[in-house]
C-alpha positions as CSV (number, residue, x, y, z in Angstrom):
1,X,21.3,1.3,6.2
2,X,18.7,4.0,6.5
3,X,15.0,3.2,7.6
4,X,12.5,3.2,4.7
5,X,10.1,6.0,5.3
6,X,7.6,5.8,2.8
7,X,4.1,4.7,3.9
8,X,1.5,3.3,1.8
9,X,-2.0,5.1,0.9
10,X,-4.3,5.2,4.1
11,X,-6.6,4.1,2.0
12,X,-5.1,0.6,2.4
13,X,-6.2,0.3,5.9
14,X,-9.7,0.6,4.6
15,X,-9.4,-1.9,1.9
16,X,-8.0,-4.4,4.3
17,X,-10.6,-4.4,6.8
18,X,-13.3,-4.4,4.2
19,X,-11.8,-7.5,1.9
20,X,-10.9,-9.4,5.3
21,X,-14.6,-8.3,6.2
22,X,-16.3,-10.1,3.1
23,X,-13.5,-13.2,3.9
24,X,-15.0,-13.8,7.3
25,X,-18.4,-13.7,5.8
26,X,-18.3,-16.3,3.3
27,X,-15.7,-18.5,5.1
28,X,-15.3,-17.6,8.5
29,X,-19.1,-17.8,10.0
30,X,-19.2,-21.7,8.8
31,X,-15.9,-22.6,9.8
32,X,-16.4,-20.8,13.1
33,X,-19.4,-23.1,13.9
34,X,-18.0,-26.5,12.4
35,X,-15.2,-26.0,15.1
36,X,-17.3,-25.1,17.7
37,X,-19.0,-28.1,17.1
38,X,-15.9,-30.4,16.8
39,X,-14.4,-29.0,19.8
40,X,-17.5,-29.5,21.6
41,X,-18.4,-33.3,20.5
42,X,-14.4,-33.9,21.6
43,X,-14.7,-32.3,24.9
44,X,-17.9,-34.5,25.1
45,X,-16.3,-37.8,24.1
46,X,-12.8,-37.4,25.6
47,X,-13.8,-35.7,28.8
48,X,-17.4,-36.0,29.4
49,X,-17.9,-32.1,29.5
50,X,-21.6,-30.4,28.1
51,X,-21.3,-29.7,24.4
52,X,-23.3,-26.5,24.2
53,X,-21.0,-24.5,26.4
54,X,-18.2,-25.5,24.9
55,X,-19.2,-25.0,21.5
56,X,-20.3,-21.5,22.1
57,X,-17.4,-20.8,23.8
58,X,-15.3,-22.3,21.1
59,X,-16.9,-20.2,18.2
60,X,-17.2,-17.1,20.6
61,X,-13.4,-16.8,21.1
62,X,-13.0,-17.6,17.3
63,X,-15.1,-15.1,16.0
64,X,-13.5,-12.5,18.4
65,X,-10.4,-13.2,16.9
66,X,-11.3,-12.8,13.5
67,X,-13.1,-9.7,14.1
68,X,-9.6,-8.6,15.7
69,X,-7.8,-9.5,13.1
70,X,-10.3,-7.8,10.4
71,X,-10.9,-4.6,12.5
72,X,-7.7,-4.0,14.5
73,X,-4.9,-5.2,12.8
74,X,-4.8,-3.4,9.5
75,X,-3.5,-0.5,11.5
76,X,-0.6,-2.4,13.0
77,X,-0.1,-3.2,9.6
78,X,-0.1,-0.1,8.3
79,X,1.9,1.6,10.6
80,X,4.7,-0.6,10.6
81,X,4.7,-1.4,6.7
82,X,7.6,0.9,4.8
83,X,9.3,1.4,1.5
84,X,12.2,3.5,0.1
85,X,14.3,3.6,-2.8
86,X,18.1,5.0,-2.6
87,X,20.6,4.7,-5.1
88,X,21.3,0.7,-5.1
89,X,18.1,-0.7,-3.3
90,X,14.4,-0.8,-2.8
91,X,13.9,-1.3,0.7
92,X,10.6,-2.4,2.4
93,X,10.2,-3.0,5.5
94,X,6.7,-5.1,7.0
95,X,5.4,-6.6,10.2
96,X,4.1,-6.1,13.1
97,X,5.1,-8.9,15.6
98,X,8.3,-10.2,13.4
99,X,9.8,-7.1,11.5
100,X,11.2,-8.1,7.9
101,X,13.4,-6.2,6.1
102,X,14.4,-6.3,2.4
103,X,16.6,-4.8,0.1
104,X,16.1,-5.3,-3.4
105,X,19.0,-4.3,-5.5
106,X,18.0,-2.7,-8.8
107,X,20.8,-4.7,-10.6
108,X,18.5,-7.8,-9.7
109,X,15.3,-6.6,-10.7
110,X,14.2,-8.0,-14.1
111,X,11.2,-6.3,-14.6
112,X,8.2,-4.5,-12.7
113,X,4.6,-4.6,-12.3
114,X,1.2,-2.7,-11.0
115,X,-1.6,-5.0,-10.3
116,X,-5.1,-3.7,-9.4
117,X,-8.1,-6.6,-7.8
118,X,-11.6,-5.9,-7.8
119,X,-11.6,-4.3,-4.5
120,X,-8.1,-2.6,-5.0
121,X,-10.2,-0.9,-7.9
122,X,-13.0,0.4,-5.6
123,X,-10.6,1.8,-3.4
124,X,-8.2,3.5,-6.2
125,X,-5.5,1.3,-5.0
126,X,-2.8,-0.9,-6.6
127,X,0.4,-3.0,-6.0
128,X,3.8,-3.0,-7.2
129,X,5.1,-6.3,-8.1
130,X,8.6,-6.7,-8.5
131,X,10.4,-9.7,-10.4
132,X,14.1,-10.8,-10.0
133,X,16.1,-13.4,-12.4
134,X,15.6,-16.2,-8.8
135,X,12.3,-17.1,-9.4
136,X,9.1,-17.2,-11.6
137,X,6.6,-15.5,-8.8
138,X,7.3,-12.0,-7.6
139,X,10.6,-11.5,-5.1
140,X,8.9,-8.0,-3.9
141,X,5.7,-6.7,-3.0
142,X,4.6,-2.8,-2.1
143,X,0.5,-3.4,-1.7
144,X,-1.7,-0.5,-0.7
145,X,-0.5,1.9,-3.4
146,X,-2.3,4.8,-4.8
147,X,-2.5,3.8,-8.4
148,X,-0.2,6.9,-9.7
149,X,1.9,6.3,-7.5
150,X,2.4,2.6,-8.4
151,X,2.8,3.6,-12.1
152,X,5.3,6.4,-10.9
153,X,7.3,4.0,-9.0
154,X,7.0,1.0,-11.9
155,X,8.7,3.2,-14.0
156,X,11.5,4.8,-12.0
157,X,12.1,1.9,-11.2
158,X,12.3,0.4,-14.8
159,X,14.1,3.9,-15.7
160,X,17.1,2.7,-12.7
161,X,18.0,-0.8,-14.1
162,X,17.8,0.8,-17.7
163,X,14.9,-0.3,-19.4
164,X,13.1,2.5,-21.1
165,X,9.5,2.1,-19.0
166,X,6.7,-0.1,-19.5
C-alpha cells in the first residue's frame, strides 16, 4: 500500500498552538499549582522533605511540559499527519511517537461531514468527518483543512460511494 502524501493546511500548526495556548491558560496554570502543592504536602508528610522546593519544582517541570507540548509539538504533528485517497480507500496516516494507519474503504463510508469550531473559523480551517455503518460517532477524522478543501474532499468523496453530494 502506497504512503498517503497529502498534508494538511500549515495553518493548522498555528491553530494548534494557539487553542492548546488558551487550554493551558484557563486549566493548566491552576492545575499546575494544586499539584505542586499536593506533591509538596506528600513529600512533606511521607518523607519529611521542604515543601516550597518541591512544589516549585513540581509545577516548574509541569509547566515546561505543557509549554512543550503547546509550542513544540504541533510540528511533530504536522509533519507526520497524512491523507490520500486512491481508488478503494482513504488513507490517513497520524502520529508522532506511535504511527497509525488507516484505510477507510469508500464502500463503508455512510456519509461525510465538514465541521468548523470557533477558532477553526479564525483560522479558515475545517475538518472532515467521516461516518461508517459501525458506529454512531465519526470512524475518520482529517483536522487542519483549508475549508475548500474540506468541502472538495466531502464531496468527492460522497461523489465515490454514489451519493450525489451534500
Amino acid at each position: 500500500m502506497r504512503e498517503p502524501e497529502q498534508a494538511l493546511d500549515p495553518k493548522v500548526q498555528t491553530m494548534w498552538r494557539f487553542s492548546r495556548l488558551i487550554r493551558f491558560a484557563l486549566t493548566g496554570i491552576v492545575f499546575s499549582i494544586a499539584l505542586g502543592f499536593g506533591v509538596s504536602w506528600f513529600a512533606n508528610e511521607a518523607f519529611g522533605l521542604p515543601k516550597m522546593p518541591i512544589w516549585l519544582g513540581t509545577t516548574a517541570f509541569y509547566i515546561f511540559f505543557r509549554l512543550i507540548h503547546a509550542i513544540v509539538w504541533p510540528m511533530y504533528e504536522y509533519r507526520y499527519y497524512r491523507y490520500g485517497i486512491n481508488d478503494d480507500h482513504l488513507l490517513v496516516q497520524r502520529g508522532v511517537l506511535f504511527r497509525r494507519w488507516s484505510a477507510i474503504p469508500h464502500h463503508r463510508i455512510q456519509h461525510v461531514d465538514t465541521q468548523q469550531g470557533p477558532i477553526e473559523r479564525i483560522f479558515g480551517l475545517a475538518s472532515l468527518q467521516l461516518y461508517t455503518a459501525a458506529g454512531q460517532s465519526a470512524d475518520g477524522s482529517i483536522p487542519g483543512l483549508a475549508q475548500d478543501t474540506a468541502e472538495q474532499l466531502r464531496d468527492d468523496l460522497s461523489r465515490r460511494r454514489g451519493d450525489d453530494g451534500v
